[in-house]
C-alpha positions as a Markdown table, in Angstrom:
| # | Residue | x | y | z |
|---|---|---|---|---|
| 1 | Unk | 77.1 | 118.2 | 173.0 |
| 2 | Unk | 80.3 | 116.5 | 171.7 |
| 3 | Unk | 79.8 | 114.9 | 168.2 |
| 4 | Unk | 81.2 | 112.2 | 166.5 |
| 5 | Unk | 84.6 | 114.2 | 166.0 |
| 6 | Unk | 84.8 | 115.2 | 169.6 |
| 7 | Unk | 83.6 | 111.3 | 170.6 |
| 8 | Unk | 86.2 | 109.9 | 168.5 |
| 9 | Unk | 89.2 | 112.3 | 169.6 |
| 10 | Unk | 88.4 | 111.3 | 173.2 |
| 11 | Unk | 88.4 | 107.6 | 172.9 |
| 12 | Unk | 91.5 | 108.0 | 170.2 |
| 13 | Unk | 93.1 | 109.7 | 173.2 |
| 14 | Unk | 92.1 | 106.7 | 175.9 |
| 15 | Unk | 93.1 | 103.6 | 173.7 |
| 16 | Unk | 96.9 | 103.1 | 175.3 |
| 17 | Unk | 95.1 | 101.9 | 178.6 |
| 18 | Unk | 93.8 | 99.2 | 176.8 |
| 19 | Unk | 95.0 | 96.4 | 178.5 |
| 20 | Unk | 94.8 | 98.0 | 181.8 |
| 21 | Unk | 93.7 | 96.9 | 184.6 |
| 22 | Unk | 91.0 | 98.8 | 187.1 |
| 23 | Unk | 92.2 | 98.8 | 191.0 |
| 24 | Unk | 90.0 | 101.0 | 192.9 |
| 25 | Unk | 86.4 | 103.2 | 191.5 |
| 26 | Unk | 86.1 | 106.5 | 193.3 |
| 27 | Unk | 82.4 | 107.5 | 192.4 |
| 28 | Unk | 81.0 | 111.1 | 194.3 |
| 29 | Unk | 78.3 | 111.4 | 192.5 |
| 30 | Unk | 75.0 | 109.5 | 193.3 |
| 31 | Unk | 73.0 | 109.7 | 189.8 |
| 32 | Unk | 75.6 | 107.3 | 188.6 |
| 33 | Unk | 73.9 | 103.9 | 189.7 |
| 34 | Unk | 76.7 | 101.9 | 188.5 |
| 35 | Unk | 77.8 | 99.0 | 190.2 |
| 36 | Unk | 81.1 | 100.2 | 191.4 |
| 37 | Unk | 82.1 | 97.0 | 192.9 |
| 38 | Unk | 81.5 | 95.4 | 189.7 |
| 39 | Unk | 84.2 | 97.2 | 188.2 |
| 40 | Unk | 87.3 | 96.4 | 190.5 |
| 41 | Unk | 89.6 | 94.0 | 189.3 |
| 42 | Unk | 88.7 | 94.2 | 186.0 |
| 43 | Unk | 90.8 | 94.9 | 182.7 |
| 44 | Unk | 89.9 | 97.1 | 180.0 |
| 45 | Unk | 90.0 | 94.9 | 176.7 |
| 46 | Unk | 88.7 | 97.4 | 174.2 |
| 47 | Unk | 87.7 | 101.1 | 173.3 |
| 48 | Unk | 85.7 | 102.3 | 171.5 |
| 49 | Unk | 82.8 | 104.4 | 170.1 |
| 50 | Unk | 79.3 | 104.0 | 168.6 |
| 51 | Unk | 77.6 | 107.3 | 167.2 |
| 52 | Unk | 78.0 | 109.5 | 170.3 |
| 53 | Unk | 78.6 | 106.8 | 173.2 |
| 54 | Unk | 81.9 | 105.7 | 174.6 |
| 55 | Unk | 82.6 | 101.9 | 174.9 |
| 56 | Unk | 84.8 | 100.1 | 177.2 |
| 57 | Unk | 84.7 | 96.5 | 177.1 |
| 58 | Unk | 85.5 | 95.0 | 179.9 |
| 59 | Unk | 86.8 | 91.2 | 181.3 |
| 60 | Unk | 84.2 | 89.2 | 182.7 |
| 61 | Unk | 81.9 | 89.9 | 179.9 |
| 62 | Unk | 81.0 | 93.5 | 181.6 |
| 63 | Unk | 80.7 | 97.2 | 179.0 |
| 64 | Unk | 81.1 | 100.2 | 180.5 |
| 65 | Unk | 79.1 | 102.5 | 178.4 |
| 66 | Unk | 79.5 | 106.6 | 178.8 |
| 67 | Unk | 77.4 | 109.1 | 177.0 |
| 68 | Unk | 79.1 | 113.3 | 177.4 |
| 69 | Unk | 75.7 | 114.5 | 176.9 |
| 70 | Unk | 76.2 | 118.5 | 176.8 |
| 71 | Unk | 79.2 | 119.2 | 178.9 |
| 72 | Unk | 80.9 | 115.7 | 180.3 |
| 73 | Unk | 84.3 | 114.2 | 179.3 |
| 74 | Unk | 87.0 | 111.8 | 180.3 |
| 75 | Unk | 90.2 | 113.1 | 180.7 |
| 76 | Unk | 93.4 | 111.0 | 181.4 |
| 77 | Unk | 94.9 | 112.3 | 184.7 |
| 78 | Unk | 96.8 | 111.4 | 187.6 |
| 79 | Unk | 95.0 | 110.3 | 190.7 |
| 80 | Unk | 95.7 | 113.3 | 193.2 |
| 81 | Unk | 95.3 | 116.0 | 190.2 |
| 82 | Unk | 92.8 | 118.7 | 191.6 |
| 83 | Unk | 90.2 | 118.7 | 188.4 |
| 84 | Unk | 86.8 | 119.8 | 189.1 |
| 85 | Unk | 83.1 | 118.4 | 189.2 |
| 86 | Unk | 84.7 | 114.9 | 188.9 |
| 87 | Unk | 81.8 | 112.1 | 189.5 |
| 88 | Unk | 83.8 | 109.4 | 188.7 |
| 89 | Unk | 87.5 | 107.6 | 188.9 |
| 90 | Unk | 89.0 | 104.9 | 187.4 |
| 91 | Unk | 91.8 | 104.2 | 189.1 |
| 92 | Unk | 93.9 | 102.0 | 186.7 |
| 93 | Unk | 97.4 | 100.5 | 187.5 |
| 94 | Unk | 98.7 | 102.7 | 184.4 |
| 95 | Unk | 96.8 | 106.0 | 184.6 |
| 96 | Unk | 93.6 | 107.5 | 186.1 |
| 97 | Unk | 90.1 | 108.2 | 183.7 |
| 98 | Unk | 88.5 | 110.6 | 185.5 |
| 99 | Unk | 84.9 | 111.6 | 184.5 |
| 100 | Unk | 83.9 | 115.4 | 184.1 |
| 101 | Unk | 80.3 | 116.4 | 184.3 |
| 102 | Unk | 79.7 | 119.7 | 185.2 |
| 103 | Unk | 76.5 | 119.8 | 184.5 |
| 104 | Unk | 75.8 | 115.9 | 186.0 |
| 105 | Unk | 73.8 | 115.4 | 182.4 |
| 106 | Unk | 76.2 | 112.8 | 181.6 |
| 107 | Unk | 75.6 | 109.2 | 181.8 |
| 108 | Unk | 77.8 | 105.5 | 182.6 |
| 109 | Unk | 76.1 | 102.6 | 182.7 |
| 110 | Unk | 77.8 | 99.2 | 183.2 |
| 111 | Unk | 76.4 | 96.3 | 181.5 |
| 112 | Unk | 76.1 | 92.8 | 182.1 |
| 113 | Unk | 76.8 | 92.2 | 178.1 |
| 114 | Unk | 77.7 | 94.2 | 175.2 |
| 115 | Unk | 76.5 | 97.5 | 174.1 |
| 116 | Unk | 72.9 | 96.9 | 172.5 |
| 117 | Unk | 71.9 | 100.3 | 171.8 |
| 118 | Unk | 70.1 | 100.6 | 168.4 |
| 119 | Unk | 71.8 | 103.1 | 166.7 |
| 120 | Unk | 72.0 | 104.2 | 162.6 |
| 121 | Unk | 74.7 | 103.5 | 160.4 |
| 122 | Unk | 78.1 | 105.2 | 161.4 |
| 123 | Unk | 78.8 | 107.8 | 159.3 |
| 124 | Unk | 82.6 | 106.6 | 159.1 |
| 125 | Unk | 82.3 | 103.3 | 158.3 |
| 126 | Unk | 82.8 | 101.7 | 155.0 |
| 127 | Unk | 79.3 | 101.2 | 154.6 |
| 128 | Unk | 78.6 | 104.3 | 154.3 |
| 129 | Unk | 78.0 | 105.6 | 150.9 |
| 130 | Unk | 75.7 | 107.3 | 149.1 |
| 131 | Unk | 73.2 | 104.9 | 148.0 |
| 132 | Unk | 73.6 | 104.2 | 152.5 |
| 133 | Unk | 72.8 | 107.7 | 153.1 |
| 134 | Unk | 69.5 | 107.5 | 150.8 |
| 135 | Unk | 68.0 | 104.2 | 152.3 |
| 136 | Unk | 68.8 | 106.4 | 156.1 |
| 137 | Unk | 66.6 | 109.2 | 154.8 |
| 138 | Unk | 64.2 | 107.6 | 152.7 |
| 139 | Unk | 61.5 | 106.7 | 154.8 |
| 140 | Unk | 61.1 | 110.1 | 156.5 |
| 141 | Unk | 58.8 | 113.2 | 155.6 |
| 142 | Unk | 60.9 | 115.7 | 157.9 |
| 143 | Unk | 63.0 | 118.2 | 156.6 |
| 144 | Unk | 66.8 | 117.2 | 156.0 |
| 145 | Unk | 68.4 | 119.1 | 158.8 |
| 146 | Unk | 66.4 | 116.9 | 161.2 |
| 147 | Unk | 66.6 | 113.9 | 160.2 |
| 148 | Unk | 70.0 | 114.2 | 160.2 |
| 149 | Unk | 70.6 | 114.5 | 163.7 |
| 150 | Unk | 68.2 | 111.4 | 164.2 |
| 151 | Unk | 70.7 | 109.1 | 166.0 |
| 152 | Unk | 68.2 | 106.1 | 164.3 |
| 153 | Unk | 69.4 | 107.8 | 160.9 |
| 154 | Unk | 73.1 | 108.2 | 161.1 |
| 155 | Unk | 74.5 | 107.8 | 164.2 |
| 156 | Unk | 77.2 | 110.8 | 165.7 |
| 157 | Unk | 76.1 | 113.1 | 163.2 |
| 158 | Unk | 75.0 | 116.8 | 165.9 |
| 159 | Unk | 73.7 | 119.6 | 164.8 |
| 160 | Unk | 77.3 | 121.7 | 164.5 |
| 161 | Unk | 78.6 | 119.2 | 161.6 |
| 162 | Unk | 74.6 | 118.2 | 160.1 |
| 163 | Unk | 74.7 | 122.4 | 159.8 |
| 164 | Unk | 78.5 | 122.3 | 158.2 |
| 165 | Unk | 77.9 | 119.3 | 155.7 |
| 166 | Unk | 74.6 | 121.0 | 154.7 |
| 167 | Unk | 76.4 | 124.3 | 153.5 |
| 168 | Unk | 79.3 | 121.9 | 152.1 |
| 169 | Unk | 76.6 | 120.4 | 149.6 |
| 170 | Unk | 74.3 | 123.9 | 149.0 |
| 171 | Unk | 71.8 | 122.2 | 150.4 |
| 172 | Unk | 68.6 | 124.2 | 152.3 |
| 173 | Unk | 68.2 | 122.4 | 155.8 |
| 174 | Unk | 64.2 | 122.9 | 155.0 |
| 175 | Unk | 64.3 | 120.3 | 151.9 |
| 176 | Unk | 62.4 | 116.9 | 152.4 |
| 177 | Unk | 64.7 | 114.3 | 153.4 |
| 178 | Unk | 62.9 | 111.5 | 151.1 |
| 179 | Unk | 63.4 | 114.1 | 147.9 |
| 180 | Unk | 66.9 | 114.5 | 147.7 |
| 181 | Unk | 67.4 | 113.6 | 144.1 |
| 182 | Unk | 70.8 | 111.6 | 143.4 |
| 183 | Unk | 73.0 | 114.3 | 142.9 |
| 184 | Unk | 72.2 | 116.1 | 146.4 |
| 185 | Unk | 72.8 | 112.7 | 148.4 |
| 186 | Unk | 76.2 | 112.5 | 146.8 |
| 187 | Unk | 76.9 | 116.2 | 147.4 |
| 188 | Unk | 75.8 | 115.7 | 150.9 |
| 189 | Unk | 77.3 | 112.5 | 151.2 |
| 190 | Unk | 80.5 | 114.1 | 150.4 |
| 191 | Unk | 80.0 | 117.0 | 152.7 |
| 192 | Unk | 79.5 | 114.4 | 155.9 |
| 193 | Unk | 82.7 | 112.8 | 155.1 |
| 194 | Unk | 84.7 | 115.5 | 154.5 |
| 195 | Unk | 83.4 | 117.8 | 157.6 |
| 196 | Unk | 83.7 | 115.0 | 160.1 |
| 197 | Unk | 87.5 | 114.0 | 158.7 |
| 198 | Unk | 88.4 | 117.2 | 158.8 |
| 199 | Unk | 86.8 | 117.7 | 162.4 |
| 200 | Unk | 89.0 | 114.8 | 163.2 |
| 201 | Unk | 91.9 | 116.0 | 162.2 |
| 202 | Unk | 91.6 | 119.6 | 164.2 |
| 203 | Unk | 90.4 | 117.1 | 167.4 |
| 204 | Unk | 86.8 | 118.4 | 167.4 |
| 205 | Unk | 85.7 | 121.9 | 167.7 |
| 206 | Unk | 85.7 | 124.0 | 171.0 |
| 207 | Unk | 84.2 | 127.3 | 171.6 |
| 208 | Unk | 85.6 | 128.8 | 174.7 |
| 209 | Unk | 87.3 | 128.3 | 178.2 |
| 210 | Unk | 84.6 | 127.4 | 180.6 |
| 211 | Unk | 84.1 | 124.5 | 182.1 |
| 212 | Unk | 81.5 | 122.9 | 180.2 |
| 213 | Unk | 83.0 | 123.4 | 177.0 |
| 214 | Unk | 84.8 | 120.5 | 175.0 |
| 215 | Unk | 88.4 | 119.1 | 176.0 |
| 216 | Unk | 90.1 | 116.0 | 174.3 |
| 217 | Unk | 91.0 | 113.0 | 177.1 |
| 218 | Unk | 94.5 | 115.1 | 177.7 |
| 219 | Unk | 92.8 | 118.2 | 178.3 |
| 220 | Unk | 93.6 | 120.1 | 174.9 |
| 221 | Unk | 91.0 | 122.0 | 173.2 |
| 222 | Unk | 89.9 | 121.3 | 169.1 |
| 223 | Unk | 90.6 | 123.9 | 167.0 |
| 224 | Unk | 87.7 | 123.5 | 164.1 |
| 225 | Unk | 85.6 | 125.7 | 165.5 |
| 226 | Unk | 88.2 | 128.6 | 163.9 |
| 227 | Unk | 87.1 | 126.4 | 160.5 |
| 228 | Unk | 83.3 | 126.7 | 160.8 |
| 229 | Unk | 81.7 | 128.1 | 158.1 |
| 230 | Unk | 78.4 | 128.4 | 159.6 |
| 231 | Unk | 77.6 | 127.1 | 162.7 |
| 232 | Unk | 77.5 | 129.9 | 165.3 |
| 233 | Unk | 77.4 | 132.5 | 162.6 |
| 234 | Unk | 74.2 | 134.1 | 163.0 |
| 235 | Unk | 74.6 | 137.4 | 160.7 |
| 236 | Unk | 78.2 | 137.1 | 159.2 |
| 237 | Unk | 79.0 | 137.1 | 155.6 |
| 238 | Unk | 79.0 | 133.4 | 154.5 |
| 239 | Unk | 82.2 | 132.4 | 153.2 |
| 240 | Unk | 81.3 | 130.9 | 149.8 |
| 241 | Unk | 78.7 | 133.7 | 148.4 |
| 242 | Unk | 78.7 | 136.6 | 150.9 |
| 243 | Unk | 75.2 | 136.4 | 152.0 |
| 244 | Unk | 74.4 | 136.6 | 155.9 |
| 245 | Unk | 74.9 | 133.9 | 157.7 |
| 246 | Unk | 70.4 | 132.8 | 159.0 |
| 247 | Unk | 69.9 | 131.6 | 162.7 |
| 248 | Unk | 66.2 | 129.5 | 162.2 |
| 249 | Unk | 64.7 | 126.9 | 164.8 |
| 250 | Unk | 64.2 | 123.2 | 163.6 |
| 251 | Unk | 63.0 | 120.6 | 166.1 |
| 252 | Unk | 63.4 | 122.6 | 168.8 |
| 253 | Unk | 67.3 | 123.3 | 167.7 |
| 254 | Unk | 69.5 | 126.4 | 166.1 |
| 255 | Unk | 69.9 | 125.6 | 162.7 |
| 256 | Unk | 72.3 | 128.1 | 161.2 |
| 257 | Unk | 72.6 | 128.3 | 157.3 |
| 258 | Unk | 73.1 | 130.6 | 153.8 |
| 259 | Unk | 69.5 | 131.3 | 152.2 |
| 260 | Unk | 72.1 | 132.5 | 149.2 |
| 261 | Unk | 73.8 | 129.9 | 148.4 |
| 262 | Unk | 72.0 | 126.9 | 150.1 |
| 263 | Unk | 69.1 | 126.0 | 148.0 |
C-alpha cells in the first residue's frame, strides 16, 4: 500500500492543476458510487493529503477524497493515452487525472463537505515531536510495531517505513508501546522523520515493474526501496551489525527486523 512518502509524491506531483477546472468525468468502473454529475463544472481549489488519503477540494463546497489502498494511483495523463485498468477520468481543461486500480481496492468518495476522517497526528507536521509521539503511544498495551501503523496513532506511517524507523532507533518491534522510556521515543522520533524525509526525497519506494506496484502521478517509479535497510530483507546481513535480517508476523502483517542490533 503506498505510505505517507508515496501519498505525498503523488499529490506533490498533481498540485499545478490546482485551479483547474473539471469538464467531463469518464467513470468505467461501478464500485465507485460517486456522483459523477456532481463533479462537472467544477474547479479544483486545493490538494492535498491527510495520513494516507488524497484530498481535492472542490468549488461548491464538494471534497473529492481518494484512498490507493494496495495497488491504485493517479497519474497525470492525456485523455486518449491507452493506460490500463483505468476506473476513473478527470477530464480537466489543463490535463487529465486518471485513476489506476488494478486491483479495484481503491476508493473515491465525493463529499458534500470537507474531509472528516478522524485520523492521528501527521507525522510531518510541526506538531510532531517527541513528547507528540509519547502521548500517540501512551495509552496502548500493544507492541510498538503495531501501534504504529494505527492510522488513529500517527497517521501515513505503513508498515515498510514503521519497520525502517524501528531499525533507525535499535528498537525491537515487540517492545510495549506505553514503555518506551524517553530516550527510545526521541530515537524513534528521529527515525520517523528522517525515513519519511528521506523517502520523500527518493519519491517513495517501488519494488518492481508490474502493474500494481507504486508509480508517482507522472508515472516514474521511487527509488528508496534500493535504500531499505530492512524491509523485504528476510535473511540478509543487516547493514548496521551484520546479523540476519528476521521475517515475524505482527497483527496479521510481515514485520521484518535485526534481533542483533534492535533491542
Amino acid at each position: 500500500m503506498p505510505e505517507l512518502p508515496e501519498v505525498e509524491t503523488i499529490v506533490c506531483g498533481l498540485r499545478h492543476l490546482v485551479g483547474s477546472s473539471i469538464i467531463d468525468v469518464e467513470r468505467s468502473d461501478p464500485r465507485l458510487t460517486l456522483d459523477v454529475a456532481a463533479l462537472a463544472g467544477r474547479r479544483i481549489e486545493r490538494i492535498y493529503r491527510r495520513g494516507k488519503f488524497i484530498i481535492l477540494d472542490l468549488s461548491g463546497g464538494r471534497t473529492m477524497v481518494v484512498h490507493l489502498r494496495m495497488s491504485g494511483r493517479l497519474v497525470v495523463s492525456c485523455r486518449d493515452e491507452d493506460l490500463p485498468y483505468v476506473r476513473l477520468r478527470l477530464v480537466l481543461d489543463r490535463g487529465t487525472i486518471s485513476f489506476v486500480n488494478p486491483r479495484r481496492l481503491g476508493t473515491v468518495e465525493l463529499l458534500p463537505s470537507g474531509f472528516s476522517q478522524r485520523l492521528g497526528i501527521d507525522p510531518m507536521s510541526d506538531r510532531f515531536g517527541p513528547e507528540a509521539l509519547r502521548a500517540a503511544l501512551a495509552t496502548t498495551r500493544r507492541p510498538i510495531k503495531p501501534a504504529l501503523l494505527d492510522q488513529r496513532r500517527i497517521a501515513g506511517l505503513g508498515n515498510i517505513y514503521a519497520a525502517e524507523a524501528l531499525w533507525r532507533a535499535r528498537i525491537s518491534p515487540h517492545r510495549r508501546a506505553d514503555r518506551l522510556g524517553p530516550e527510545r521515543l526521541s530515537a524513534l522520533h528521529r527515525g520517523i522523520v528522517e525515513v519519511l524525509q528521506e523517502a520523500l526525497l527518493h519519491m517513495g519506494t517501488s519494488f518492481g515493474v508490474s502493474v500494481s506496484d507504486y508509480r508517482d502521478a507522472a508515472g516514474e517509479s521511487g527509488s528508496f526501496g534500493e535504500r531499505l535497510a530492512v524491509y523485504g530483507r528476510e535473511g540478509a546481513a543487516c547493514p548496521r551489525c551484520g546479523a540476519p535480517v528476521v521475517r515475524d508476523i505482527q497483527s496479521g502483517r510481515s514485520t521484518y527486523w535485526c534481533s542483533g542490533c534492535q533491542l
